[in-house]
N, C-alpha and C positions, 0 to 999 in steps of 0.2 A: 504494500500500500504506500504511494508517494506522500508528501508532504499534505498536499491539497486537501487528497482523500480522508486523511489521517485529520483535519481539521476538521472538515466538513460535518466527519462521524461526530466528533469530540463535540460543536455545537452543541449537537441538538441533544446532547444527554443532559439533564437535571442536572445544576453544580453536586449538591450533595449526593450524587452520582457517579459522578467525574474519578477516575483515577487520576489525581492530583499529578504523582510524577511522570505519567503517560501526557497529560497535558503541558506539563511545564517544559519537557522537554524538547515538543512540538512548537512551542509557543518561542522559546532560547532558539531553537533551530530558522524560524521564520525569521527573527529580530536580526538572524548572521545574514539570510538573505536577501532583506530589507536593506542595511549597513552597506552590504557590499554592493549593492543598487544590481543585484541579480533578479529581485522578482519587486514588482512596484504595486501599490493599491491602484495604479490606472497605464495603460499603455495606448501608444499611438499606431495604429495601423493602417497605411495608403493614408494617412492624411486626420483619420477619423481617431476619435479619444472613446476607448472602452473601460471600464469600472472591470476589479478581479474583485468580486463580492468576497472570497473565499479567502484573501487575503486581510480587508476587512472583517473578517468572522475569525479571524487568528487574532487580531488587535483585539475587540470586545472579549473575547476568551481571555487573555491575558488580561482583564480588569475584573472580569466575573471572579475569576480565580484569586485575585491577589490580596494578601495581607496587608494592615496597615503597619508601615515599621520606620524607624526613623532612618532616613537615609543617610545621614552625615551632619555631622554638627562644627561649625566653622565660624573663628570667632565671637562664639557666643549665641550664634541662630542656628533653632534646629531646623529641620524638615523632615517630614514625615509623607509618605507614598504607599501606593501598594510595592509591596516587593518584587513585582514582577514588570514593573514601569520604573526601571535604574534609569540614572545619564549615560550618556556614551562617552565610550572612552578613547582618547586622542593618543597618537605620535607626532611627534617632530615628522616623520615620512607621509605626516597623511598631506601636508601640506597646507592646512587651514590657520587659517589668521581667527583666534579668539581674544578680542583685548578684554582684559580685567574690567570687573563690573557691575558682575551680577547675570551674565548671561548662560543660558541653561540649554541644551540639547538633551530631548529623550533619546533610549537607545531604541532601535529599530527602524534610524532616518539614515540616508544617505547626505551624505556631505561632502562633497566631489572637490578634487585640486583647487586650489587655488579662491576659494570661499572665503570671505572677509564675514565679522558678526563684532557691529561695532555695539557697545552697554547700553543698558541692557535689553537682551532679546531672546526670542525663544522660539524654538523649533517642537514641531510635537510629532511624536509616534506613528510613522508612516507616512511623512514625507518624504519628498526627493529632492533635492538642490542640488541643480547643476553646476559645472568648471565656471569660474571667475565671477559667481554671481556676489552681491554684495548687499547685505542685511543691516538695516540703519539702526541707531539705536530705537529704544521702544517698539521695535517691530515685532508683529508676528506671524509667522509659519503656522499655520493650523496641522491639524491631524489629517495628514493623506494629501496633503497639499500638491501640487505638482509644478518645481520652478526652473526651468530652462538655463541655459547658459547665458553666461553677463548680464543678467538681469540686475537694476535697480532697485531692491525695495528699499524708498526712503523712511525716514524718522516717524513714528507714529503710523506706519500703512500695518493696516489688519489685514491676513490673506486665510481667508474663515478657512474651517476643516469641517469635514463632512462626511463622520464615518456614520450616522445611520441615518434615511434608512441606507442598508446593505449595498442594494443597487444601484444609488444616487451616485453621479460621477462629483468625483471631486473639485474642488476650484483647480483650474490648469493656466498655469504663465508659461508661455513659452517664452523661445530664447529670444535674448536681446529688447527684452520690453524693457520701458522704463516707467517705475510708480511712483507717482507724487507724495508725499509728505500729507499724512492723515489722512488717506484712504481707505475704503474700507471696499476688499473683493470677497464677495460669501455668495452661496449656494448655487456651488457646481459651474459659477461662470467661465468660461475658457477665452482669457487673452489671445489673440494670434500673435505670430513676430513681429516684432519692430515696434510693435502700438507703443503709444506715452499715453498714461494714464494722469491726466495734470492732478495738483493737491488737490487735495479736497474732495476727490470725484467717489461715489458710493454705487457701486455695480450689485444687485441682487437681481436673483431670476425673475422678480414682479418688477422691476425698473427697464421702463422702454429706452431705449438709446436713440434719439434721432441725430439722420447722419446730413447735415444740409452740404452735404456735397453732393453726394449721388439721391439727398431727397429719398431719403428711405428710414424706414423705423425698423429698428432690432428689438424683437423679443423674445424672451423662452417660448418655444412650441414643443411641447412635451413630442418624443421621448430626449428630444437637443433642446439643449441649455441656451442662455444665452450667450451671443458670442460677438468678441469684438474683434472687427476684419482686423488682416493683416497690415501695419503701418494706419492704423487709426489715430487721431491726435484728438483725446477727447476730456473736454473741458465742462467744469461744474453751470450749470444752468439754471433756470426756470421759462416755464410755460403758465399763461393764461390760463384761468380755472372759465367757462363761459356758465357756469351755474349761475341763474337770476343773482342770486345773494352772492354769492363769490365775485361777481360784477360788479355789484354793488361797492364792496367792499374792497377792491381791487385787490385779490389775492391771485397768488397764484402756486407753484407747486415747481418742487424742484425734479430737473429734468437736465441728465447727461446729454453731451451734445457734441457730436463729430465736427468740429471747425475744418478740418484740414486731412493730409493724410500728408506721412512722414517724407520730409526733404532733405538734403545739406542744413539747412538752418538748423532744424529741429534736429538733425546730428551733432551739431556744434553744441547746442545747447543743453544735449543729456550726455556727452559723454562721461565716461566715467574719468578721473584723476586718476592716473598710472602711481601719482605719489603719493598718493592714500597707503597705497597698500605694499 
């Protein structure tokens, strides 16, 4: 019986059912495959993003099962976890830039070459992060996250996680986006390449995106998520509310808004500083 299988069964038993070391070992076994960015909570295939439900059902098994225990105590503050949700643990060979701070990695995330994580930030349990991406202070990696190479996330951007339900695909950034400073990307949204997400901008699958370039509106259409084209340049907005009373009252309602699509300028202006890092 492979890994998958070997989860799958392990689900659906009653924890107080569960052979504990049978599952823990299953659960250690995923977290090395996770790490090593061999098996991921979503893959890309000819273009399209699939959800491995199976590999989400290893992560909630590893919370079902886990004790509360204190993980480490340092300078004075403890912490306390299930014991089967450790940090991960670094080399000088993995190549990752972590400055002191306060900033935290669960184990079972990949964290590829040349990864900057400036204080404090956090990655969560079955995410992926690509070669030369770069994690602002206050930032966060959600659980199952999906982040491309040299990606941007800046200070304050939230990149929600979305392990249940089981099926739902995760948020996916791909390579070479750039995210603005206090964003917030949640439920299953998929950046394509190149996009600039400006500050401020708040992407969920109930927010329409209008793109006044090509004059079109993006929205989740169940079973695809919502999805911001390739080289989008998309800036915080509002739209006209025409309700009698919202007329009245000149309100109106915020609304993401495709200005542009990515040029030289707007390369000039997100590249990343080689002397950062």
């Amino acid at each position: 019986m492979n890994l998958q299988q070997t989860i799958e069964r392990l689900y659906g038993v009653p924890v107080d059912s569960l052979d504990r070391d049978d599952a823990l070992h299953a659960i250690d076994e995923l977290k090395k495959l996770l790490n090593d960015g061999k098996v991921r909570a979503a893959d890309c295939f000819a273009g399209t993003w699939r959800v491995n439900p199976w590999v989400k059902k290893g992560i909630l098994l590893g919370f079902r099962i886990g004790s509360l225990m204190e993980i480490a105590r340092v300078n004075g503050f403890q912490y306390f976890d299930k014991d089967t949700m450790t940090l991960k643990k670094f080399t000088e060979k993995d190549g990752v830039r972590i400055v002191p701070g306060g900033s935290a990695i669960r184990d079972g995330v990949h964290v590829a070459h040349g990864v900057v994580m400036m204080p404090p930030s956090y990655v969560n349990i079955g995410a992926f992060v690509d070669e030369q991406t770069m994690i602002d202070s206050h930032a966060l990696i959600g659980s199952c996250a999906q982040i491309g190479k040299r990606v941007h996330v800046s200070a304050a951007a939230q990149i929600g996680g979305v392990l249940e339900p089981i099926g739902s695909l995760p948020v996916i950034i791909e390579d070479d986006v750039f995210i603005g400073g206090n964003c917030g990307i949640y439920e299953g949204t998929i950046v394509k390449r190149r996009a600039v997400i400006a500050a401020g901008v708040i992407l969920t699958s109930s927010t329409p995106v209008y793109d006044i370039v090509h004059q079109n509106i993006y929205t989740k259409s169940p079973p695809d998520p919502l999805i911001i084209p390739e080289g989008a340049v998309v800036i915080a907005g509002n739209r006209h509310i025409h309700q009698p009373f919202a007329k009245e009252h000149h309100l109106s309602i915020y609304a993401p808004i495709i200005v542009k699509y990515r040029d030289e300028k707007t390369d000039a202006a997100t590249v990343l500083e080689e002397t950062l890092r």
